[in-house]
N, C-alpha and C positions, 0 to 999 in steps of 0.2 A: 240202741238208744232207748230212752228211758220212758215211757209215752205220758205227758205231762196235762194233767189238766186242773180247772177248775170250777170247782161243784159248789153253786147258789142251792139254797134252802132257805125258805121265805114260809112263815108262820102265819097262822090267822090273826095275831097282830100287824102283819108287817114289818116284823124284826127279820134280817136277814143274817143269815150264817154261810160264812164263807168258807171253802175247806180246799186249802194247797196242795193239791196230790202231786209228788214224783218230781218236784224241785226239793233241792238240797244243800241243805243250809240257808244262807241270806238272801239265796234266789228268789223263795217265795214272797220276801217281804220288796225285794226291789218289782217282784210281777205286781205286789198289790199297787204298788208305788204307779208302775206303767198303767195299770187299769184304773189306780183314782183318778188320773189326768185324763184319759179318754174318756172317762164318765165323764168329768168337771165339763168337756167341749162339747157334751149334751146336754149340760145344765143340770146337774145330777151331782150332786152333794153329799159326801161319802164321810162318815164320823166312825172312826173306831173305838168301841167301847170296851170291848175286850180281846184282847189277842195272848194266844195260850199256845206257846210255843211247842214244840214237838218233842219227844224224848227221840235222843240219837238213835234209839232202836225203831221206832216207828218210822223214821226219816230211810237209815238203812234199809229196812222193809219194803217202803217205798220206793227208793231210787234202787233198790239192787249193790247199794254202795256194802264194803267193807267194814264193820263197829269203826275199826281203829280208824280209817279213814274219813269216818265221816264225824267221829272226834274230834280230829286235826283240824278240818276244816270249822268244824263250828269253834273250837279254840281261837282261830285264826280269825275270823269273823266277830267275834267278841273284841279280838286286842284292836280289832282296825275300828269299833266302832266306840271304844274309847268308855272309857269309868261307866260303871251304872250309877243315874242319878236317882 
């Protein structure tokens, strides 16, 4: 199993940087999903300003996954989340 976390970094302005370790593919975007809603029920207000997705090789790296494998899947994750606008 893959051991999954994620890493707050908080600047002397107060900007924070969030970084999805060891989910793979659309996971980390549905974890962010699951963590904006538990913030929201603390009253904690979460704005994404930039999200800068991962190269399948970092991802791979990460998760232990196969290139071709974790290709597929993010192929597979793009057709499901339909045209880029």
């Amino acid at each position: 199993m893959v051991n999954r976390r994620v890493e707050f970094r908080v600047n002397n302005r107060g900007e924070v940087r969030t970084d999805f370790i060891g989910f793979a593919g659309p996971e980390c975007y549905e974890e962010a999903d699951r963590l904006r809603r538990l913030l929201a029920t603390l009253g904690v207000t979460v704005e994404d300003r930039e999200v800068v997705p991962k190269t399948e090789a970092q991802m791979a790296l990460e998760t232990g996954a196969d290139l071709d494998e974790e290709a597929e899947r993010t192929k597979k994750a793009k057709s499901k989340a339909g045209p880029e606008r």
